[in-house]
C-alpha positions in Angstrom: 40.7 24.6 -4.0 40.0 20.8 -2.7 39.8 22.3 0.9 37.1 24.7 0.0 35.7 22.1 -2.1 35.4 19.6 0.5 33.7 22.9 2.8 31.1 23.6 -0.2 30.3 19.7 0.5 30.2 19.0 3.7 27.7 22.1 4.0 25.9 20.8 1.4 24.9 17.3 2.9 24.1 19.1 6.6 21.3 21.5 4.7 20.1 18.5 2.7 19.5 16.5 6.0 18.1 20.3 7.4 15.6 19.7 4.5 14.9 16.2 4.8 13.7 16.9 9.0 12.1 19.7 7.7 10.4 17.8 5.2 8.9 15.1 8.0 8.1 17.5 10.5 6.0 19.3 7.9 4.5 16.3 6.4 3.8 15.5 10.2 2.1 18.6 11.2 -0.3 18.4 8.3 -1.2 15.5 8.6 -2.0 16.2 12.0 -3.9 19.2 10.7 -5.8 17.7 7.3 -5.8 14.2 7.4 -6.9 12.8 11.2 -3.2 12.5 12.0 -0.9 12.6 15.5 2.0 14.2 16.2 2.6 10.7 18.2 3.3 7.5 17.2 0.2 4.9 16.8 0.4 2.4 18.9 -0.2 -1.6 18.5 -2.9 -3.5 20.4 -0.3 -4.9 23.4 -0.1 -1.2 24.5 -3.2 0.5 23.6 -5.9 -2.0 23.0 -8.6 -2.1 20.7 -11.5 -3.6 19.3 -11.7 -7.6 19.1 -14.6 -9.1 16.2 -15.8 -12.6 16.3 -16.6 -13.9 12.1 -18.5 -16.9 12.3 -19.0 -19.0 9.5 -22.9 -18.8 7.5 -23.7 -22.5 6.3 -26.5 -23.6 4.1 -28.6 -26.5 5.5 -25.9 -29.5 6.2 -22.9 -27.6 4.6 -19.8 -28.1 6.3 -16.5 -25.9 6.6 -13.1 -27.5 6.6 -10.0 -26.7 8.4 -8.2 -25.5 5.2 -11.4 -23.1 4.3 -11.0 -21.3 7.9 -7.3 -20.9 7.4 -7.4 -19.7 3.5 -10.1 -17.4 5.2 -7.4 -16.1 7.9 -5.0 -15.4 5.4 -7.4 -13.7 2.9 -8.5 -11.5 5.9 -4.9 -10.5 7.3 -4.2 -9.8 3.8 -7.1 -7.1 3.8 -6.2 -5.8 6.9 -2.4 -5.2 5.9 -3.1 -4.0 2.6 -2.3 -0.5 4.0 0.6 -1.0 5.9 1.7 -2.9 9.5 -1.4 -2.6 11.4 -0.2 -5.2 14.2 -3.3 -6.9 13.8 -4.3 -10.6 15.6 -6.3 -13.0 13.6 -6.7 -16.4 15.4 -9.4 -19.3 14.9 -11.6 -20.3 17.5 -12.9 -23.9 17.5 -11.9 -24.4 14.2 -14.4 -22.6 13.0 -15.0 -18.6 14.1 -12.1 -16.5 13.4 -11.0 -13.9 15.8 -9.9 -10.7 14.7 -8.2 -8.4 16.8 -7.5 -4.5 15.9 -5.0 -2.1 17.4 -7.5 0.9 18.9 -10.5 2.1 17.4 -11.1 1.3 13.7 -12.8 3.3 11.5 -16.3 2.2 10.5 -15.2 1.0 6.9 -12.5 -0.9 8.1 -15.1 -2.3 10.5 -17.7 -2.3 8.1 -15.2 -4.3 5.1 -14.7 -7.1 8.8 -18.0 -7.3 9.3 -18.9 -8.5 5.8 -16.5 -10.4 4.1 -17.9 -12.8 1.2 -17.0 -14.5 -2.0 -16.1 -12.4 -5.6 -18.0 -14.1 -7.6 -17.7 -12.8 -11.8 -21.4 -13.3 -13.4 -22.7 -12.1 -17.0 -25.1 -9.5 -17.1 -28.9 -10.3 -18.5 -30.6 -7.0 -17.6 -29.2 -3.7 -16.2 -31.1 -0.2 -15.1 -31.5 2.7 -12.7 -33.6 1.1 -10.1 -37.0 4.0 -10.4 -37.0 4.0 -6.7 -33.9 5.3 -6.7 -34.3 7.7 -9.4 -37.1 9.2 -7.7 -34.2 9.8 -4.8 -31.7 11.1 -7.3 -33.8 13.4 -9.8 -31.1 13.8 -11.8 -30.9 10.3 -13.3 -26.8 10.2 -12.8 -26.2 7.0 -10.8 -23.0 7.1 -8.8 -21.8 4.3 -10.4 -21.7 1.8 -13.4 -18.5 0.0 -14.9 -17.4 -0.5 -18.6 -14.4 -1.4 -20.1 -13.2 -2.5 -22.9 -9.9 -4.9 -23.8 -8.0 -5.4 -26.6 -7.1 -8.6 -28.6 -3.8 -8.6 -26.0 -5.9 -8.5 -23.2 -5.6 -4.9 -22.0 -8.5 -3.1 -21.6 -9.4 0.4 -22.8 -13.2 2.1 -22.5 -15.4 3.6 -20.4 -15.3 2.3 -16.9 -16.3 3.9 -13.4 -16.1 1.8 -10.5 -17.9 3.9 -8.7 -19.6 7.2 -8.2 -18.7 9.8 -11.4 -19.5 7.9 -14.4 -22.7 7.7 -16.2 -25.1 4.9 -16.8 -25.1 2.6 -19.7 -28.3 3.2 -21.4 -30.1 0.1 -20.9 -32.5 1.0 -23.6 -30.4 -1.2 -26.4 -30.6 -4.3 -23.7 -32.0 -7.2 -26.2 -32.4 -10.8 -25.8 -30.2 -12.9 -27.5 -32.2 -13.4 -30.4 -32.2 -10.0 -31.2 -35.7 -8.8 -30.6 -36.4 -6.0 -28.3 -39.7 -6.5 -26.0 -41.5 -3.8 -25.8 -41.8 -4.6 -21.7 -38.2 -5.0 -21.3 -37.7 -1.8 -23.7 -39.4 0.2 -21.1 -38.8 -1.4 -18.1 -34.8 -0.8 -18.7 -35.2 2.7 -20.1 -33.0 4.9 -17.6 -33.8 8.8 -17.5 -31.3 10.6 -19.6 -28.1 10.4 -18.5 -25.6 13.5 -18.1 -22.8 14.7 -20.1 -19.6 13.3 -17.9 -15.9 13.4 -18.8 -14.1 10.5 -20.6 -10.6 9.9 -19.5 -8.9 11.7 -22.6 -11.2 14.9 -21.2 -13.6 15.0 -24.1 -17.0 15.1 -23.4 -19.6 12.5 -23.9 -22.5 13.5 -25.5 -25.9 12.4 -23.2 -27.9 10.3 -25.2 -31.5 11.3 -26.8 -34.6 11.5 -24.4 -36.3 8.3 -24.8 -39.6 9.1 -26.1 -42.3 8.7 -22.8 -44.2 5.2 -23.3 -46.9 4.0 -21.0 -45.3 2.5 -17.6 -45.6 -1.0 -17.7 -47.2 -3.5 -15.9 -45.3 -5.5 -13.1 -46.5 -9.1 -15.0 -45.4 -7.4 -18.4 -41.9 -6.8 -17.0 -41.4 -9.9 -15.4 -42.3 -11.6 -18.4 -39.7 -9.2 -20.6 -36.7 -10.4 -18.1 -37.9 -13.5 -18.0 -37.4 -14.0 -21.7 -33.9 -12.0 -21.8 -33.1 -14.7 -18.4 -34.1 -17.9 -19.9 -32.5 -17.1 -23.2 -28.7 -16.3 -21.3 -29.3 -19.4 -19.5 -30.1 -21.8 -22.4 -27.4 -20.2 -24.1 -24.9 -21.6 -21.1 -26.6 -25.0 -21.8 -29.4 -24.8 -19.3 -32.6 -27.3 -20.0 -35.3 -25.1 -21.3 -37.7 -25.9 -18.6 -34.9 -24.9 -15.9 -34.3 -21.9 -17.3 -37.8 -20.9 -17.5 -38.1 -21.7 -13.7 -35.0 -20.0 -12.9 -36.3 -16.8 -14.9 -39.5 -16.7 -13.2 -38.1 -16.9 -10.3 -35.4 -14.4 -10.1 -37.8 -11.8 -12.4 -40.0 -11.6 -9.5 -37.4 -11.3 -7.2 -35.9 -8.5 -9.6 -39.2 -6.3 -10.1 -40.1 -6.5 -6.1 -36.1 -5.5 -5.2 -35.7 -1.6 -3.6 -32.0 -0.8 -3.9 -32.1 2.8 -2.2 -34.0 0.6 0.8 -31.1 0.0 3.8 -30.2 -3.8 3.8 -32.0 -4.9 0.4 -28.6 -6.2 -0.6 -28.2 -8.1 2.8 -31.4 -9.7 2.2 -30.6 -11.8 -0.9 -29.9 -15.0 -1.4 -26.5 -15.9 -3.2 -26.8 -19.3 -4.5 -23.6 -18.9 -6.9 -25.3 -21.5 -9.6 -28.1 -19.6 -9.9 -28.9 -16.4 -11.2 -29.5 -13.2 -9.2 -31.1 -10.3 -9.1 -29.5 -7.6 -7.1 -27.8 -3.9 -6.7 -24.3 -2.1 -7.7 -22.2 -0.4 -4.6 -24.0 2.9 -5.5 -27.4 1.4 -4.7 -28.5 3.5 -7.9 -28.7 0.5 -10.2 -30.1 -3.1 -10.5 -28.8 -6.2 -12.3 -30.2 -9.3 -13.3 -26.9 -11.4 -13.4 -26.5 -15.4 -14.6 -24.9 -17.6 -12.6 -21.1 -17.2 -11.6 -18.5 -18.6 -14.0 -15.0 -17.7 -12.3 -14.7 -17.6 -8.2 -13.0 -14.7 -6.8 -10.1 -17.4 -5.7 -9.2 -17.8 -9.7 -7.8 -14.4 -9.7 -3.8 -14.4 -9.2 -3.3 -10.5 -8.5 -5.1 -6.9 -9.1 -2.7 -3.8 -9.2 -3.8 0.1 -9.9 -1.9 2.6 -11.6 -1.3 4.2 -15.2 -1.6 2.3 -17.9 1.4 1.8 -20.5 1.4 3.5 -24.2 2.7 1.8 -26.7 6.3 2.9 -26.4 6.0 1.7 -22.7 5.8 4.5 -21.2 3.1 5.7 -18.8 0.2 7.5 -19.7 -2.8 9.6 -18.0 -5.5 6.7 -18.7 -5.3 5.2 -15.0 -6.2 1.8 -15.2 -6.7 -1.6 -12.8 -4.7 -4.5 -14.1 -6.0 -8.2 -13.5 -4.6 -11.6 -14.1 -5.9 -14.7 -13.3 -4.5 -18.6 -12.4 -4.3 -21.1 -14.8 -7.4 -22.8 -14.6 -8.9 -18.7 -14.2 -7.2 -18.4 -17.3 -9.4 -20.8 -19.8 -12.4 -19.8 -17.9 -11.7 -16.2 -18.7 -11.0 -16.9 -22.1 -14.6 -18.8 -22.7 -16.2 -16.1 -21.1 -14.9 -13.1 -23.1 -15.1 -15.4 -26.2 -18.9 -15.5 -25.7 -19.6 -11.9 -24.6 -17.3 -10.4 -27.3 -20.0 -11.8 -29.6 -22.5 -9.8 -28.3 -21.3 -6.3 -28.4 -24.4 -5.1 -30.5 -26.3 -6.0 -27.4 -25.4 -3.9 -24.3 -25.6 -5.4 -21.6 -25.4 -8.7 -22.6 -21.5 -8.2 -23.5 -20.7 -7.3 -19.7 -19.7 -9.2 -17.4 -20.6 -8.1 -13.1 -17.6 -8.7 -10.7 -19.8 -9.7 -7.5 -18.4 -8.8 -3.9 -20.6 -9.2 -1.1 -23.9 -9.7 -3.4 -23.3 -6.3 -4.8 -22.1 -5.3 -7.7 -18.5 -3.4 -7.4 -18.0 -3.4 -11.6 -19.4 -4.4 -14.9 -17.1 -3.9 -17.8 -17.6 -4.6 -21.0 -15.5 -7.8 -22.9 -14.0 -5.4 -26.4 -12.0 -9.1 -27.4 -11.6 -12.5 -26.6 -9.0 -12.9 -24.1 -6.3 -15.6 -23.9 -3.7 -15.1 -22.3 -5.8 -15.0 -18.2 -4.4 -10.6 -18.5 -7.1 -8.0 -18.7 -7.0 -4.1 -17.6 -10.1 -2.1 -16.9 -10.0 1.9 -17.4 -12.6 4.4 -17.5 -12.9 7.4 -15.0 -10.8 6.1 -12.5 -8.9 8.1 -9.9 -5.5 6.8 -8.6 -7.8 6.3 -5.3 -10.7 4.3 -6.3 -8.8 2.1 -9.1 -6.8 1.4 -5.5 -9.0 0.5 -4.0 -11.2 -1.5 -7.1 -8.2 -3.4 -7.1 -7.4 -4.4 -3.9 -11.2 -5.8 -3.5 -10.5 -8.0 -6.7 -7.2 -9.2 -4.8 -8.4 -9.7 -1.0 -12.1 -10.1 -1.9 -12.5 -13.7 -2.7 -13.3 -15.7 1.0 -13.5 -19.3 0.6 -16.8 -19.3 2.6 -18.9 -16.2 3.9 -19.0 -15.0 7.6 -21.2 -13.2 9.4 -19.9 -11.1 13.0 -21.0 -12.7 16.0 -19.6 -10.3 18.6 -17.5 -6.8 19.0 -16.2 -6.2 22.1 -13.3 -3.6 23.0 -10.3 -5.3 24.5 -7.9 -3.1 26.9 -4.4 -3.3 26.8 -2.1 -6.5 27.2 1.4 -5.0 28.4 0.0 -1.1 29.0 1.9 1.9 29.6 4.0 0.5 32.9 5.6 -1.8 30.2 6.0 0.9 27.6 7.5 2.8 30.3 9.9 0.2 31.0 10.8 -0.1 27.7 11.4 3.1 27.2 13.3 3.6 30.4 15.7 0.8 29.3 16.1 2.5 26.0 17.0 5.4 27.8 19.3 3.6 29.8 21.1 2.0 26.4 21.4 5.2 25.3 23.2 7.0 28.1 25.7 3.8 28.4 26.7 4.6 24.5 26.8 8.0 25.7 29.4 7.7 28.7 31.4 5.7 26.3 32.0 7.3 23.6 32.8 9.8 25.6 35.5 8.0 27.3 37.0 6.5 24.8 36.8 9.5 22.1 36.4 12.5 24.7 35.1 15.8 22.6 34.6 13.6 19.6 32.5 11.2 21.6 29.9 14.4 20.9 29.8 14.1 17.5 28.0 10.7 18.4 26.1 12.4 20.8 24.6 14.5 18.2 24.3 12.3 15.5 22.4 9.7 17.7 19.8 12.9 18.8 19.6 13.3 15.2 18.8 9.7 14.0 15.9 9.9 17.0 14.5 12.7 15.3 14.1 11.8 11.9 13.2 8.3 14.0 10.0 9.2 15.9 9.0 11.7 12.7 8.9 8.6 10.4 7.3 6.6 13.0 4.8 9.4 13.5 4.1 9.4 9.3 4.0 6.3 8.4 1.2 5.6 11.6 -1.2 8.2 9.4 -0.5 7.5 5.9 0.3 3.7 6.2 -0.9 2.2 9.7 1.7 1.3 10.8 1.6 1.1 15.2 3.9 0.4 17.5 4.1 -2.7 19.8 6.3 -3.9 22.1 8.2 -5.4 19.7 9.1 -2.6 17.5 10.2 -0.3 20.8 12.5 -3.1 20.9 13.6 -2.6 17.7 14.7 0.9 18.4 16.2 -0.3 21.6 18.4 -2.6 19.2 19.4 0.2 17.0 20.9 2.5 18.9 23.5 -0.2 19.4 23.5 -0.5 15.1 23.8 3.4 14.9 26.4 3.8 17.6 29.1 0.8 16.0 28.7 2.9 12.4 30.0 5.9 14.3 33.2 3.5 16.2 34.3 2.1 12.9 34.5 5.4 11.3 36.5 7.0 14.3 38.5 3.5 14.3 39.3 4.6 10.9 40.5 8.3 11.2 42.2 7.4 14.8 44.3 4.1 12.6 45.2 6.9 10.0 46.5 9.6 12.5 48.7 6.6 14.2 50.2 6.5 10.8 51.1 10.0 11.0 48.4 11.6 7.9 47.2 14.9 8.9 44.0 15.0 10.2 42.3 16.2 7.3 43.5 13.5 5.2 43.2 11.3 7.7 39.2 12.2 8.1 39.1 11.4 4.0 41.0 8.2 3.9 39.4 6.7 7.3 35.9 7.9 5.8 36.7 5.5 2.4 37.6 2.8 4.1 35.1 2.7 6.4 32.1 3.6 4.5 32.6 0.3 2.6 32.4 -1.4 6.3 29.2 0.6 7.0 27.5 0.1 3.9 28.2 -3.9 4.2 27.3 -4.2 8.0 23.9 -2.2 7.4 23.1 -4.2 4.7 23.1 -7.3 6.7 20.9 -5.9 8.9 18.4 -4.5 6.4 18.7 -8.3 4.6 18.0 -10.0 8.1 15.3 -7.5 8.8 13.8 -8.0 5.5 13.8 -12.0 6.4 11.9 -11.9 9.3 9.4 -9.3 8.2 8.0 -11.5 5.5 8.6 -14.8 7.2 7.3 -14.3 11.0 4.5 -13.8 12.9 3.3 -10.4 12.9 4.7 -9.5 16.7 8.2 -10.2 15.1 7.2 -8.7 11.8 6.9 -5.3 13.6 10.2 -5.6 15.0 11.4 -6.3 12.0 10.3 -3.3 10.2 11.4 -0.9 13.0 14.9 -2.2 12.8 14.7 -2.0 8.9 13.3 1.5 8.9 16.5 2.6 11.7 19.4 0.5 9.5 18.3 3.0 6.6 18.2 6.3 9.2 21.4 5.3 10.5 22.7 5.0 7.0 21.2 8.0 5.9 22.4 10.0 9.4 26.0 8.9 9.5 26.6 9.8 5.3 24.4 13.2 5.9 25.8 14.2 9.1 28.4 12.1 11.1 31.1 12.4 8.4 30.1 16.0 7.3 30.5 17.3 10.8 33.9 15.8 11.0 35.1 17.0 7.7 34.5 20.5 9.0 35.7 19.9 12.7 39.0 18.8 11.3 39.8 21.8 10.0 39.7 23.7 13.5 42.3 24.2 15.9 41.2 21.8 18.6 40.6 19.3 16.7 43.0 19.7 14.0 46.0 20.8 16.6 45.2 17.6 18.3 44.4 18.7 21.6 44.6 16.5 24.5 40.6 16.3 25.1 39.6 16.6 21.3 40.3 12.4 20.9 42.7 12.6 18.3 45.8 13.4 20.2 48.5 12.2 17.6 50.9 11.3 21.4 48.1 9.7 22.8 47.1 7.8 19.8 50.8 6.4 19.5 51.4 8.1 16.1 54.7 6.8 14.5 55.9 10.6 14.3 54.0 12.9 17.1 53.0 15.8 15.0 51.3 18.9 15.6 48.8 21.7 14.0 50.3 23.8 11.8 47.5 26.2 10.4 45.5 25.3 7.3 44.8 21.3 8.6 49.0 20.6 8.3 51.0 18.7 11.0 54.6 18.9 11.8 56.8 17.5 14.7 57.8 20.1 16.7 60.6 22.6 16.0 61.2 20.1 12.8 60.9 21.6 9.8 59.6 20.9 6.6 59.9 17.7 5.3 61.5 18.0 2.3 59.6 17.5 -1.5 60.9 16.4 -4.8 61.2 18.2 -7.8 62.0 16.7 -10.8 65.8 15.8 -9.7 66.2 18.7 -7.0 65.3 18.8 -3.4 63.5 21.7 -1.9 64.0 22.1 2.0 63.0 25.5 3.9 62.5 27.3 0.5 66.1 26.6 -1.1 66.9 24.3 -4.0 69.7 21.9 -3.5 71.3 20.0 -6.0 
């Protein structure tokens, strides 16, 4: 029963690794297929090349940028670029002042586009918000691709309405007010969007579009600047502003507001962001205009952003997806006064939202639903997984101490090239067949079991490599070949100290199937201790070094775990069920566990069914209770 037992097993763990290369291959090959994918690995800028992009700094008038700004800057910016995995990336600083950024082969345009136009996150109240009517005239329909609300609760987590970008509908600006409560008629119209349509909330219910605004007369470009003037000057005395400053800031950006085209290419470029003064400008969808106050909280206040589902009461997680923010200390009482004042004004949309600002455009405006404390908020609405993602990671790597503009793009060929990638390859080759020629040597046939398991940790090798290139970015330098050069020696001394094992076990004359069993106990605590060392040193230098070393670091991370995985999966599987053959389990001469050979204390010999015996002995005798049994006959 334990012998078949142990077959049922060992069978087992071979199909599961069956499915597990299966699985990669698959994944591999649709990837390839459906998502822009390779059925070879991505590789790093040393051996491919790529595209290099000079950032130089934009200063206003006699503005000056420090050491520490360019550095934060490099750091901000390495964080964006790794934000999807080990891209391999080189950022440098040039002259103290540009920043170099080099990228591994040729980027897509929005990974180009988000390194061409990096900027502060600035978080500004919201005085006025509408469809812009030249781009309703390009988008009959009235549905903007994208407003935000949201909503958070006395704790600080926020529930509502939100979209960060293109499915939700439009706040009606119809209710916005001034802050004395009185609707002008001017403002009334000049905010009136065209009817939105019904959308889904997250729970699935529908939301009901809101009544046709009756049609008034259009008005006049002086009445409208005056309406947003008043609503302007009003936020702004309400932040303490002198009355005469206010009305010159109003004017100002009014004007600025009623000339602004959103649906025109580069209006957004074209503005001025002077971050203690208001502005008037667009959302990401280029649907809607904002006039926003001046920014309260810098981009650098916030402490992290994550995406995902947001918790129910009992903990647990629910189907309202949901991007959670927290802010610094100092973020924190900001935050707080912010919400405080907002939450006051919930009878007047929008003046209880406040804009989140990237790049002079607006990315999300969600409503304040509480006055928040504690610096922890969570915005939800009609969020996918994809674009709360991605909401989140601009709140995280937004916030640039200064603003840059790109100087120059140039493509950059290889430094190393496919010689050196030959060469390494060639050397890991030679590495290989060295491990080879000894294991055959010194285990003869069993020396193939490390053959195979060796082909087999390749395998599932290059098909993760090959994966994680699509679906995380991750490329292959130099460094990480390296890495796999070092692993084969990792992989091959898990597969000595388990034959170490089995052979020490047969020298102490245990059959060869309980020899497999023991030697397979004691060493997997040996395996299981050295690959840990190597996964904790691997994990070291991949968030400590530079990001040359930080590749090879991950490669031999990623081939610690393989080797793990192959050797419990495959190595000791096989030689569960090679023990129980004849060659193997007779100890022939050439099968590496020669019990005369190995020394063994008492030479023994197959005997059918995975049992030894010296030869022409018989049966060692067994106890009984208090009788002897020897060749079938009970002696007293």
């Amino acid at each position: 029963m334990a012998r078949s037992s142990t077959k049922k097993s060992a069978r087992r763990s071979l199909l599961a690794l069956v499915v597990i290369i299966l699985a990669l291959g698959g994944l591999a090959a649709g990837l390839t297929k459906w998502a822009d994918g390779s059925m070879n690995p991505r590789l790093g800028l040393d051996l491919e090349g790529g595209t290099e992009l000079v950032l130089q700094p934009q200063l206003n008038g006699t503005e000056t940028i420090s050491e520490g700004q360019v550095n934060r800057a490099v750091d901000i910016i390495r964080q964006r670029i790794d934000a999807n995995g080990v891209s391999e990336a080189e950022i440098t600083t040039q002259g103290g002042r540009s920043i170099v950024v080099a990228i591994p082969g040729q980027p897509t345009a929005e990974q180009l586009d988000a390194l061409k136009k990096p900027s502060q996150l600035r978080f500004r109240a919201v005085y006025v918000q509408a469809l812009d009517p030249n781009a309703s005239q390009a988008n009959p329909s009235g549905t903007p691709t994208g407003t935000s609300t949201g909503t958070a609760t006395p704790s600080g987590t926020a529930t509502g309405t939100g979209t960060p970008k293109a499915t939700g509908t439009a706040t009606p600006s119809t209710s916005a007010t001034a802050q004395n409560g009185v609707v002008p008629d001017a403002l009334r119209a000049a905010t009136t969007p065209v009817t939105p349509t019904p959308s889904a909330t997250p729970s699935g219910t529908a939301t009901t579009p809101a009544p046709a605004a009756t049609e008034a007369p259009a008005p006049t470009a002086a009445q409208t600047e005056a309406a947003i003037k008043t609503q302007v000057s009003t936020g702004l005395v309400g932040l303490g502003w002198d009355k005469a400053k206010a009305d010159a800031a109003a004017t100002k950006v009014a004007k600025e507001y009623t000339a602004l085209d959103c649906s025109a290419p580069g209006a957004v470029d074209k503005i001025q962001d002077d971050p203690a003064q208001p502005i008037a400008t667009c959302g990401e969808d280029r649907v809607t205009k904002y006039v926003l106050g001046p920014s309260e909280i810098d981009g650098s206040e916030i402490a992290d952003a994550t995406s995902g589902y947001q918790p129910g009461p009992n903990g647990q997680p629910t189907s309202i997806v949901e991007v959670a923010l927290s802010f610094k200390d100092a973020g924190k009482a900001k935050f707080a006064a912010v919400t405080k004042r907002l939450y006051g004004l919930q009878s007047q949309p929008p003046l209880d939202q406040f804009a989140v600002v990237l790049d002079k455009a607006v990315i999300t405006a969600p409503q304040a639903r509480a006055v928040i404390t504690d610096g922890r908020a969570s915005i939800t609405g009609s969020f996918t997984i994809d674009s709360a993602k991605q909401l989140a990671e601009q709140l995280k790597f937004g916030a640039l101490p200064i603003s840059f503009a790109l100087q120059t793009q140039d493509n950059i060929t290889p430094q190393l090239g496919e010689e050196q990638l030959r060469i390494g390859l060639l050397a890991g080759f030679i590495g290989l067949l060295l491990v080879v020629i000894y294991s055959l040597l010194q285990y003869r046939a069993l020396g193939l079991v490390t053959v195979a398991s060796l082909v087999v940790a390749s395998v599932i090798t290059y098909l993760a490599v090959t994966v994680l290139g699509t679906t995380h970015g991750f490329r292959l330098t130099m460094a990480g070949v390296t890495g796999l050069i070092v692993a084969i020696g990792v992989t091959a001394d898990s597969f000595i100290v388990y034959f170490e094992r089995i052979r020490d076990e047969v020298r102490d004359g245990r059959p060869l199937v309980a020899a497999v069993e023991t030697g397979w106990k004691r060493a997997r605590r040996t395996i299981i201790a050295a690959d840990g060392v190597n996964f904790i040193a691997a994990g070291v230098l991949y968030f400590l070094a530079s990001s040359n070393v930080r590749g090879f670091a991950f490669t031999l991370g990623l081939t610690t775990l393989i080797d793990l995985l192959v050797v419990i999966l495959f190595t000791h599987p096989t030689v569960q069920l090679l023990a129980r053959t004849k060659f193997f389990g007779g100890g022939h001469k050439w099968s590496g566990l020669d019990p005369e050979r190995l020394g063994a204390k008492e030479a023994v010999r197959y005997r059918g069914r995975g049992q030894f015996g010296a030869p022409g002995a018989q049966r060692p005798p067994a106890t009984v209770g208090s009788a002897r049994v020897a060749d079938g006959k009970a002696q007293a």
